[in-house]
C-alpha positions in Angstrom: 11.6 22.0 51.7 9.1 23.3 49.5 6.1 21.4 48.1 3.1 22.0 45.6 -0.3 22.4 47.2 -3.5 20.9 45.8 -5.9 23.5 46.0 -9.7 23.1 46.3 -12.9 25.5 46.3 -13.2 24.4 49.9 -9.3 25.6 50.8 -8.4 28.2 48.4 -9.8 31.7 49.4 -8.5 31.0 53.2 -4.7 29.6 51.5 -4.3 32.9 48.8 -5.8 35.4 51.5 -2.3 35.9 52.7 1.1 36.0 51.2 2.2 35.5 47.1 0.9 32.6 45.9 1.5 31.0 42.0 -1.6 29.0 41.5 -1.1 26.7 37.8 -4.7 25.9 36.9 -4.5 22.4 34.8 -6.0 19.4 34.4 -4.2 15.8 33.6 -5.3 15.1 29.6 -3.5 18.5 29.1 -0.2 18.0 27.2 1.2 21.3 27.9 -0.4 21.6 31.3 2.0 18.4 31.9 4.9 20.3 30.4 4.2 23.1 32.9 4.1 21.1 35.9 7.6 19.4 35.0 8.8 22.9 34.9 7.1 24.0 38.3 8.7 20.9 39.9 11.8 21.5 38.6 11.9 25.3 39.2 10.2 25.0 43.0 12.9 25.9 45.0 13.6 29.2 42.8 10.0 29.9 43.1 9.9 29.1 46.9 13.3 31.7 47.0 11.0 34.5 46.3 9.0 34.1 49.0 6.0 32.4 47.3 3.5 29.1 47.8 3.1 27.2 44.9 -0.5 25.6 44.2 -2.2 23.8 41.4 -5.9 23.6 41.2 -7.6 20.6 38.8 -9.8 22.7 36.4 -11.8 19.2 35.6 -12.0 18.9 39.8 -12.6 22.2 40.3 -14.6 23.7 37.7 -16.2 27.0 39.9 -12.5 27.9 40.8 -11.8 28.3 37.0 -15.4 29.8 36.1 -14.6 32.4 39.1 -11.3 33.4 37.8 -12.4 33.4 34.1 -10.1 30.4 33.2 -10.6 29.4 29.7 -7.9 27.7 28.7 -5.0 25.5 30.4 -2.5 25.9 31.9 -3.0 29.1 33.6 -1.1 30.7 36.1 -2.5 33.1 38.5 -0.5 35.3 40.8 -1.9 36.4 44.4 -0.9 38.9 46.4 -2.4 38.8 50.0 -5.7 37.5 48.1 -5.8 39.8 45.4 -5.0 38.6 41.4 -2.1 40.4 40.5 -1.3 38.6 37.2 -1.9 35.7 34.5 -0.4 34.0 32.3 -2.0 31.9 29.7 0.3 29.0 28.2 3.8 27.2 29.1 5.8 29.6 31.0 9.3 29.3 32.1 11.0 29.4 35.6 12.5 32.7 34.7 9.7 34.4 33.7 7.5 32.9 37.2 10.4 34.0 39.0 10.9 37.7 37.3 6.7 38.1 38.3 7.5 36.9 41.8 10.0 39.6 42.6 
């Protein structure tokens, strides 16, 4: 079954080095960052169908994370390939769209 990960500075280089991973940068007084985890739960098991880990990092935990990957506002979704930035999104985004960036 597929799960979430909670992703720190002391984990996340060695997690995203290999593979796709969809990494939703947030943090918990964030109304839409909320609305985008209820969607990433929802949609996991389409996202796991592509292949890809799902992650969320805590911007108010994890501050250096989002100053190294320029994250200025929340929620943010970052796309890895093999540890490499592939994509972003900035704001809400459905399943569909995750899915379609996946592929």
């Amino acid at each position: 079954m597929a799960e979430i990960r909670h992703l720190t500075s002391a984990d996340f280089q060695e997690s995203v080095a290999q593979g796709t991973w969809l990494v939703d940068f947030w943090a918990t007084w964030c109304a839409p960052c909320r609305m985008q985890g209820k969607i990433l739960d929802e949609g996991l098991e389409a996202l796991a169908a592509t292949g890809a880990n799902v992650a969320k990092v805590n911007v108010d935990e994890q501050a250096t994370l989002a100053m190294r990957f320029n994250v200025l506002s929340i929620p943010t979704i970052l796309i890895f390939k093999d540890g490499q930035k592939v994509q972003e999104f900035v704001g809400v985004q459905q399943i569909s769209t995750l899915v379609n960036a996946l592929k």
